[in-house]
C-alpha positions in Angstrom: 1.5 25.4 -3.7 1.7 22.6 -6.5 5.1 22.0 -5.9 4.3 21.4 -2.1 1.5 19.0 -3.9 3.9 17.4 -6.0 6.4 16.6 -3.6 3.7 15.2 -0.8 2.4 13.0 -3.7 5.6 11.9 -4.9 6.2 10.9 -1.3 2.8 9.4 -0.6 3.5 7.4 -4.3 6.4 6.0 -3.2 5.2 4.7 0.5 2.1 3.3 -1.3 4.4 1.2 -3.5 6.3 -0.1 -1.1 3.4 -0.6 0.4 2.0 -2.9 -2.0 5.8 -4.9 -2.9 5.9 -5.9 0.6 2.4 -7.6 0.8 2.9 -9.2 -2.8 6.8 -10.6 -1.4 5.5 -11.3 2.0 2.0 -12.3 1.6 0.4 -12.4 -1.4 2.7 -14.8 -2.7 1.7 -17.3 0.2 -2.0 -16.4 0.1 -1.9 -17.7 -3.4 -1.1 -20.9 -2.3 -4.0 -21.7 -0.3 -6.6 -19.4 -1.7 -5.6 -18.0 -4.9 -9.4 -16.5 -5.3 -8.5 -14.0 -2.6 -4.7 -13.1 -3.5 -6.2 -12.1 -7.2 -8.9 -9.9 -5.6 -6.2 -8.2 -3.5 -3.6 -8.3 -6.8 -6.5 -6.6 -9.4 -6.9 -3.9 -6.1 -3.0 -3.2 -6.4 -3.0 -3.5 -10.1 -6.0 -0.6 -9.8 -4.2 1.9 -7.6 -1.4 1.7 -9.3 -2.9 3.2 -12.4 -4.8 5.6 -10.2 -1.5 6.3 -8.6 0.1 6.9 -12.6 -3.2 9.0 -13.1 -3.1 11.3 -10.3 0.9 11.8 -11.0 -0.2 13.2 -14.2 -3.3 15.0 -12.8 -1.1 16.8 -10.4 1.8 17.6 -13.1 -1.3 19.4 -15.0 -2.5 21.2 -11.8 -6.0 19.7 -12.8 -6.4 17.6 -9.6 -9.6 18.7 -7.3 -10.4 17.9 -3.8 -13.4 16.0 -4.8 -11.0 13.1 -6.9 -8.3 13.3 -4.2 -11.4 12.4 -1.5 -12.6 9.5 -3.6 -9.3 7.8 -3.8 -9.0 8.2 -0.5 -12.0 6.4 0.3 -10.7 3.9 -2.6 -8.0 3.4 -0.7 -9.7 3.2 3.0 -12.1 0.3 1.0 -9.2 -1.6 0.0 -7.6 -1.7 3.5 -10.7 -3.1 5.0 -10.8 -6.0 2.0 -6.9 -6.2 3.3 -7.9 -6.6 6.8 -10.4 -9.2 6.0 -8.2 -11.2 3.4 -4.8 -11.1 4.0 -3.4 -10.2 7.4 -6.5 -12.2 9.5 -4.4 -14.9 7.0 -1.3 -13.8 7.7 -1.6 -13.6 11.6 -2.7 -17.3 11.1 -0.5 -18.5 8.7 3.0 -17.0 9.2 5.4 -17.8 11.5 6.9 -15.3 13.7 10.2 -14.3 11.8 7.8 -13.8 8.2 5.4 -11.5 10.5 8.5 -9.8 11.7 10.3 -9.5 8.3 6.5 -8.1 6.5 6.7 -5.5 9.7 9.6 -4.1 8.5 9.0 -4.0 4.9 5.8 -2.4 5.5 7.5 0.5 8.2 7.7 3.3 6.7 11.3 5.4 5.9 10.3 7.7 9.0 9.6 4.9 11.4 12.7 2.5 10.7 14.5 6.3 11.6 12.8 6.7 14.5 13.3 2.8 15.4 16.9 2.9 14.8 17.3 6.0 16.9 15.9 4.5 20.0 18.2 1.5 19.9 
């Protein structure tokens, strides 16, 4: 069972990385230009998970991780999305031009998708 744990988190570790790179190439960076208030806010959220992310790793490799902490990260995460929604892509959508939309939609698809989109072409 922990491996199966392990190997989902590993997964879900990496996805929520690459994740978080895209938005700080792609938007973040451009946020900062006009409201710099907001792109720290979404920077010290990033900064935050990822040390969740480093403490759950460990967690998980010690078979100490419980239902109750994987829930509250989740609803950690599920916070963060909303402050997303409302601060950077409403700016985004505003801001960007079509080809940086298009090139944060592909940084943000996940592994599976760009398979799936590549397969229907």
């Amino acid at each position: 069972m922990w491996s199966d744990v392990s190997d989902l988190w590993t997964q879900l570790e990496s996805e929520l990385e690459r994740h978080m790179l895209a938005e700080e190439k792609f938007l973040i960076v451009r946020l900062r230009e006009s409201n710099p208030e907001d792109a720290e806010t979404i920077l010290t959220d990033h900064r935050a998970i990822r040390a969740r992310l480093a403490e759950f790793g460990v967690g998980i490799d010690l078979h100490i991780i419980r239902m109750t902490m994987a829930s509250k990260f989740i609803d950690e995460l599920q916070k963060h999305a909303r402050l997303e929604d409302k601060l950077l892509y409403q700016w985004g959508d505003a801001h960007l031009g079509e080809r940086d939309q298009a090139s944060l939609l592909s940084a943000l698809a996940s592994k599976a998708t760009r398979r799936v989109l590549r397969s229907t072409r």
